[in-house]
C-alpha positions as CSV (number, residue, x, y, z in Angstrom):
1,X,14.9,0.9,4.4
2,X,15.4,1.5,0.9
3,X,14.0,-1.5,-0.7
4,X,10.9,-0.4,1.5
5,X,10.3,2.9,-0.4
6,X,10.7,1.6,-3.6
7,X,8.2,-1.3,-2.9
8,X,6.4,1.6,-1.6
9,X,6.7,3.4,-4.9
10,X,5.6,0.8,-7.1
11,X,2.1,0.2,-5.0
12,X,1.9,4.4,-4.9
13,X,2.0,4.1,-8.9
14,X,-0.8,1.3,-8.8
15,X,-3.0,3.2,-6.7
16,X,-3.4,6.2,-9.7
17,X,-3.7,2.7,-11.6
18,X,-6.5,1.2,-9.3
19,X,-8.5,4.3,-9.5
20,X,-8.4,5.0,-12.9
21,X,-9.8,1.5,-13.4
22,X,-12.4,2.3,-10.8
23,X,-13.5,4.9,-13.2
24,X,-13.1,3.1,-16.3
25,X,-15.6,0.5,-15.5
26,X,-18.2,3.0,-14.7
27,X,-18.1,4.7,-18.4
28,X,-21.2,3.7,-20.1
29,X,-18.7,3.7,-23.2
30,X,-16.5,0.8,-21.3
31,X,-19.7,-0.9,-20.3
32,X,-21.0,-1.4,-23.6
33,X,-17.7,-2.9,-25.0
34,X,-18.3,-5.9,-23.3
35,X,-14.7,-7.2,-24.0
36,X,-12.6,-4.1,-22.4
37,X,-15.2,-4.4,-19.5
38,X,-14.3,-7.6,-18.9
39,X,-10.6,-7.1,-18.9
40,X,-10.7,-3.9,-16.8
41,X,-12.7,-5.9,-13.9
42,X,-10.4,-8.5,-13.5
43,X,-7.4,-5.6,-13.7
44,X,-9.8,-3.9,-11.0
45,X,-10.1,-6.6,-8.6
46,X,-6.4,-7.7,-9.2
47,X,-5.3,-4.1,-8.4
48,X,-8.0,-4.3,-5.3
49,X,-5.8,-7.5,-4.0
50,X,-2.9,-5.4,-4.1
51,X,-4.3,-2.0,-2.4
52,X,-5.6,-4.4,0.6
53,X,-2.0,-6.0,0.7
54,X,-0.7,-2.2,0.5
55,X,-2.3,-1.2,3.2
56,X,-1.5,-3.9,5.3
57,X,2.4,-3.7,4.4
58,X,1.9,0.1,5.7
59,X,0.5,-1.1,8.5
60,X,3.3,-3.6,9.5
61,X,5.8,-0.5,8.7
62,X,4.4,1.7,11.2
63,X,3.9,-1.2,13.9
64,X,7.5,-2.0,13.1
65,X,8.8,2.5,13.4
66,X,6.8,2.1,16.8
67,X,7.8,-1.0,18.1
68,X,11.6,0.5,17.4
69,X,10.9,3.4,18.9
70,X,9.7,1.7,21.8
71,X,12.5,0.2,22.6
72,X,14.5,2.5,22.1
73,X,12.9,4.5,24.7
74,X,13.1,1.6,27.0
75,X,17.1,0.8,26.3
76,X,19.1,1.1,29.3
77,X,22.0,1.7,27.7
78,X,20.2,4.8,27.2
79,X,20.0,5.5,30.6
80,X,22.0,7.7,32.3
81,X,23.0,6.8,36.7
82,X,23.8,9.4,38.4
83,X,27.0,9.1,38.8
């Protein structure tokens, strides 16, 4: 579970990332420099690839914590007879 939260970490640091760039390229100042506003878009839609893929990984993570729960609930070794 480890290696989960620090892939987690690393796409929790590109979301400041992916937001910042969502501001950037709405600066009249960034606009006009075509350049930058170039290079900020592609950032911006390569950082928007990874925020969908984010939120799908969380996704699998919490279908995966239910499903084990789940079963867990459902384990008859769980289960006590009464005897």
């Amino acid at each position: 579970m480890a290696e989960n939260n620090t892939l987690l970490e690393k796409l929790d640091g590109l979301v400041a990332r992916f937001e910042e760039v969502s501001t950037l390229i709405t600066d009249p100042n960034v606009i006009s420099d075509q350049k930058r506003y170039v290079k900020l878009t592609k950032e911006y839609k390569e950082l928007g690839d990874l925020m969908t893929a984010r939120k799908e990984y969380l996704q699998c993570l919490n279908g995966l914590e239910e499903a084990k729960m789940m079963m867990s609930e459902n384990d008859p070794r769980d289960e006590r007879n009464g005897s």
